[in-house]
N, C-alpha and C positions, 0 to 999 in steps of 0.2 A: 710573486716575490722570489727571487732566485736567496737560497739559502745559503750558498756560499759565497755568499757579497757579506754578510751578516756575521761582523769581527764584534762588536760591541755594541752592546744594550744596553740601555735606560729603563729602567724598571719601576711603576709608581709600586711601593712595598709600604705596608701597610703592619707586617708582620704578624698579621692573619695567616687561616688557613689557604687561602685561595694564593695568593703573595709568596707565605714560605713553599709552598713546594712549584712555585712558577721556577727558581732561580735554578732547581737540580733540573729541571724539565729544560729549560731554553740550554742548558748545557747540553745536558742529551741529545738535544733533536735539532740545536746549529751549533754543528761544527765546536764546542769545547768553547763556545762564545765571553767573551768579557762581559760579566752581568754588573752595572751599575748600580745601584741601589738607590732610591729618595722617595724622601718619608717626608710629605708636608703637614709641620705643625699646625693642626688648624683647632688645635684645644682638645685632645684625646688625651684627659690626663690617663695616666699612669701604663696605657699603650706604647709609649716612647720608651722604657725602663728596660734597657738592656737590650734593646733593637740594635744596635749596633754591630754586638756582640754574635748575638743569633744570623743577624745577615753576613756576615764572614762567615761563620762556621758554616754556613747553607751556600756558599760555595760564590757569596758578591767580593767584589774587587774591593767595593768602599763602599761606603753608606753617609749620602748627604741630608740629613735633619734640618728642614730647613723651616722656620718661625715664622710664620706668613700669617699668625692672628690678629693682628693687627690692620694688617691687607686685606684680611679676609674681613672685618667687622666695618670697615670703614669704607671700601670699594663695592661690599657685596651686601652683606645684610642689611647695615643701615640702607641704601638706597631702595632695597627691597622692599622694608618696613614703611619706607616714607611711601613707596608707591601703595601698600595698602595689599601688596600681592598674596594670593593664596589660590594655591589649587587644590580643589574640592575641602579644602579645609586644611589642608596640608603648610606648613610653616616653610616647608621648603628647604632643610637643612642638609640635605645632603646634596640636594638638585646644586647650590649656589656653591659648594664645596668645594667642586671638582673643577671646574676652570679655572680656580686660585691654584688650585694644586698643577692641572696640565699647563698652565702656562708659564709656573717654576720650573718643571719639567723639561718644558722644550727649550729654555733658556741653558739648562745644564747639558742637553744633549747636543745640543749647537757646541756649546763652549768644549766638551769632551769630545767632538766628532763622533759622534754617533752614529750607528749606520741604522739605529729603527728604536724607536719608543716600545714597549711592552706596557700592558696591565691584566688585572686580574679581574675585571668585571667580566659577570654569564653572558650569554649570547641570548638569553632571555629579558634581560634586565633595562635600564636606563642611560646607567652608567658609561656604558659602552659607548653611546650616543653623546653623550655632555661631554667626554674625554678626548674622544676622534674628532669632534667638532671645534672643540680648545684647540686643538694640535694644530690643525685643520689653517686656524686664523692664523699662528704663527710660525708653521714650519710646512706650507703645503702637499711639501714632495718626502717628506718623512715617511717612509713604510711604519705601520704599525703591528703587531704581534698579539694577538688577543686568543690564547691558550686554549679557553673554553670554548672557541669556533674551531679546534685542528683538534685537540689530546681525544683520547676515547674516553676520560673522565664520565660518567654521568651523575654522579651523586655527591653531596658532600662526604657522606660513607667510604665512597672511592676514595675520595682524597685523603680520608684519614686514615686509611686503607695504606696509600703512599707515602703518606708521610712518615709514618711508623717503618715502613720496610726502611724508607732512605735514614731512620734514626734524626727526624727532626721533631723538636719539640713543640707541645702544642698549649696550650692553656686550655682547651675547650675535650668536653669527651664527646662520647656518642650521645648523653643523655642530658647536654648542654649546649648542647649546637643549635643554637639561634643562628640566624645572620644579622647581625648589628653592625651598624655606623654609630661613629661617637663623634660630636668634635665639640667646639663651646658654647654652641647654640641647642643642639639636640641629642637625642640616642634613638635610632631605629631598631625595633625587631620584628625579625620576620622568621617564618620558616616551624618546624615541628608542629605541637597543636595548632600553632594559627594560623597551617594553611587550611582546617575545616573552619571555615566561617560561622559554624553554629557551636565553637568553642567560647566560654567565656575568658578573655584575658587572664591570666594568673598574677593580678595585681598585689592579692595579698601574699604570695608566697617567698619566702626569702629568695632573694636574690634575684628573682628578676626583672624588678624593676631597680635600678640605680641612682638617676637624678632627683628622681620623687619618689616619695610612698603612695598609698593608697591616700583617695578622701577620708576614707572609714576609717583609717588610721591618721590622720591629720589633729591636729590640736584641736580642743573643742572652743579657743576664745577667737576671735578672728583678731588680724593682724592686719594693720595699715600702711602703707608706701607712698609715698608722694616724689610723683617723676616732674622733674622740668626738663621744659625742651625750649629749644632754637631752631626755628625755623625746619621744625621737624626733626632735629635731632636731638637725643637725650644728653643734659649736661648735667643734671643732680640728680642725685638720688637720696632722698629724704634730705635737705637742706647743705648737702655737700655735696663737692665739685666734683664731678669725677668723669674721666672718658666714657668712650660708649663699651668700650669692652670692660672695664672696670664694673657700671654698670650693669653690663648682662650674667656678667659674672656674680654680683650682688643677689642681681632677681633670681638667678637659679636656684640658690640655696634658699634667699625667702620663697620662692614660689613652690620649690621643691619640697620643703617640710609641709607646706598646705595643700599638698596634692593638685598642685594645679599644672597644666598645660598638656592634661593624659589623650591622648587621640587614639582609636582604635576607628580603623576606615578601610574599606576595600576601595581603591584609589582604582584609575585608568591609567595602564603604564601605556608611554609612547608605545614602545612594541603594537602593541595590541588587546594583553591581555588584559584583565581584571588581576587583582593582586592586594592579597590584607596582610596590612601591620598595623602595628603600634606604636606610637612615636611619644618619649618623653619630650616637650619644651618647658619648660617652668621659666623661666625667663622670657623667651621670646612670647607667650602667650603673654605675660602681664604687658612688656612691652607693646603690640599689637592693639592690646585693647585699650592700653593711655595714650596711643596715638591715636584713635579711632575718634577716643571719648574728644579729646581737643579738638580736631579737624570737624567734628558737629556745630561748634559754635565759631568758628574760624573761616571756613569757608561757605561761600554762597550754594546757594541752589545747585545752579547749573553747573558749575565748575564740580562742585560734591559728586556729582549724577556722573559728569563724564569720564570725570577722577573713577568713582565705582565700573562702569564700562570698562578701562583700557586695563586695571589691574586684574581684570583675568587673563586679557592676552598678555599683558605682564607677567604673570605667574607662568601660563603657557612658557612663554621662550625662556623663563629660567628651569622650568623642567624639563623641557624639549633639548636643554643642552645651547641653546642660541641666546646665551650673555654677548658674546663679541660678535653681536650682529648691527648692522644700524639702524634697524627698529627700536632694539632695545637703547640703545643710548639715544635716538630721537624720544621714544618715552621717559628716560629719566630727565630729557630735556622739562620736556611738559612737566615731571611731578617736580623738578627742581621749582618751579616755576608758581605752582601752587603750595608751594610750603614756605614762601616769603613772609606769609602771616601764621604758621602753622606754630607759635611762642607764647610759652602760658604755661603752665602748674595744672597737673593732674591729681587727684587722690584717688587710691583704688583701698576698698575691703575686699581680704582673700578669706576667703572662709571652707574650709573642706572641699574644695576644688570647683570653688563658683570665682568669681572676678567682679565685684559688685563696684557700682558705681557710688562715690563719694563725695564728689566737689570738684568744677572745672575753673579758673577762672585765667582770662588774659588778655592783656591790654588793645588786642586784637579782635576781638569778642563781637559777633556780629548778633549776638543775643541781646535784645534790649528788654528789660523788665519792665519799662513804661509801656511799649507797645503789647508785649503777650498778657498784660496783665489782665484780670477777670474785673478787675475794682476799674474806678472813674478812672480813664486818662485824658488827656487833651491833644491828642498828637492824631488821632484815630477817630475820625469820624464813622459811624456805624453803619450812617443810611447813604454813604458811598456803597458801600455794599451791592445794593440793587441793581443801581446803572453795572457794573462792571461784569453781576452774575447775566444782565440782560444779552452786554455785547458777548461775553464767554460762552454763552448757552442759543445767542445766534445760529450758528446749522445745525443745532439739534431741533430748534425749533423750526427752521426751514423747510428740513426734512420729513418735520412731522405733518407739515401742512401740505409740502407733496403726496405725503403719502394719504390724506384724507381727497385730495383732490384725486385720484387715482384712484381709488374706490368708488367715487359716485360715478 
């Protein structure tokens, strides 16, 4: 990248530590560069509050806020959820995040003439990956600018090291430095005690959990929710209408007082490495599991089976960073497909951070109580049984008699 082509940046700013001290850095080290600033809404409440303000004084031209919750719930989660996606147990909130966010991005840097996108993700991490590859789909020939592959940075320490000299304000100190992502779906944290894996989470300690408390601190009566969906997508919650971000925003707060959607997981990052966090969903975990509970009596056998198969390589390419691939929208092909009968009413009990099943029913319902019953039916003859175990149990029995003839 020739550095003095490089008049004006786009900067994804987040108004973190990593973000605020990029904008004195890209000035220094191109050329006294015009630094753009954009900040995608994607549900961080109270992270927005005076971003404006701090990204001028940190040396950006402007600062674009832009509201993409909406985009993001309905183009990204929801289809996520219907696919059934999870990596290694992971909800996947920050992996789906950031393509909503780079493909804001590259739309502003196009319209501003921009000569290179910047962010703030490590040269360790994921991020880097899901952002460059967003870019990728929609601005091919875009240089990009990724800090933590050039600065001599090595530490968050360092950084707060810098930010202090440059007099830029932080909200975080040395003995609160997590790494967290927020938006409406989750809160990640990583980093201090929880890179030793044989630390136990500090779930009861103030403040650091946010969305949720502890189970242990959760109400002792349990509390009940009742989700209805279309065709796999949620449209009430407890007998009112409400969108699906209306909804997730509902369940976080119920989910979140009963301790539910706590994950603590050493995941497989693209890079290479192993890597443990903790991720609050208290909505997306109820959600997931009233989609789950429906789709058992909704869909068939084999459809169920394949559906489970392709939602890991599902999950894969939303963490892999490969949303704008044509894998991926050939599989939301297929799950759109199977959620034609996925329409019915769930009940979930949340009880100190368990999700307990309560009652499924829908007009789509492939569960018949006359056929599972234990009592007399009439539909189900018994002694069909035999013939069919005979022809099913055919080459085992073949093989069995090969193999006695093969010994004498």
């Amino acid at each position: 990248m020739d550095k003095s082509k490089i008049k004006k940046v786009v900067l994804a700013y987040s108004g973190g530590l990593d973000t605020s001290i990029i904008i004195p850095w890209l000035k220094e080290n191109y050329n006294n560069c015009e630094v753009i600033a954009v900040s995608g809404n994607v549900g961080q409440e109270g992270e927005l509050d005076g971003l404006e303000e701090k990204a001028l004084k940190t040396g950006a031209s402007k600062l674009y806020i832009e509201d993409l919750t909406d985009e993001f719930v309905d183009d990204y989660i929801i289809p996520t959820v219907k696919a059934g996606a999870l990596y290694e147990e992971y909800m996947l909130g920050t992996s789906f995040a950031r393509p909503v966010i780079a493909k804001r991005m590259v739309e502003i840097a196009l319209a501003e003439g921009a000569d290179a996108i910047a962010h703030g993700c490590t040269g360790k991490g994921n991020d880097q990956v899901r952002f460059e590859l967003a870019i990728k789909a929609f601005a091919p020939d875009m240089p990009v600018i990724a800090p933590w592959r050039e600065w001599n940075i090595k530490s968050r320490e360092e950084e707060i090291e810098y930010a202090e000299a440059h007099n830029i304000p932080l909200k975080i100190t040395r003995e609160t430095n997590y790494s967290k992502d927020k938006n409406l779906w989750h809160l990640s944290h990583e980093g201090l005690d929880l890179e030793d894996a044989a630390n136990e989470p500090l779930y009861e300690k103030d403040g650091f959990l946010e969305m949720s408390v502890s189970p242990l601190q959760a109400p002792d009566e349990p509390e009940y929710v009742e989700l209805e969906f279309v065709k796999g997508v949620p449209v009430a919650l407890n007998g009112e209408k409400k969108s699906a971000k209306e909804i997730i925003l509902d369940l976080n707060k119920i989910g979140g007082k009963n301790g539910i959607g706590l994950l603590d997981i050493v995941e497989n990052r693209l890079v290479g490495m192993k890597c443990r966090g903790v991720y609050e969903t208290p909505g997306g975990a109820i959600l997931y599991a009233a989609h789950n509970y429906l789709e058992t009596v909704t869909l068939d056998k084999m459809t169920a089976h394949k559906k489970q198969e392709l939602s890991i390589t599902f999950a894969e390419l939303v963490y892999n960073g490969q949303w704008f691939t044509p894998l991926r929208e050939a599989l939301s092909a297929f799950v759109d497909k199977t959620q034609e009968t996925v329409t019915g009413t769930v009940r979930l009990k949340l009880y100190k951070g368990n999700i307990i099943k309560a009652g499924v029913k829908s007009d789509y319902s492939l569960y018949s109580e006359e056929l599972a019953t234990f009592g007399e039916d009439h539909i189900y003859n018994q002694a069909d049984s035999a013939g069919f175990i005979n022809l099913y149990g055919l080459p085992i029995a073949v093989r069995a008699r090969l193999n006695e003839k093969l010994k004498k």
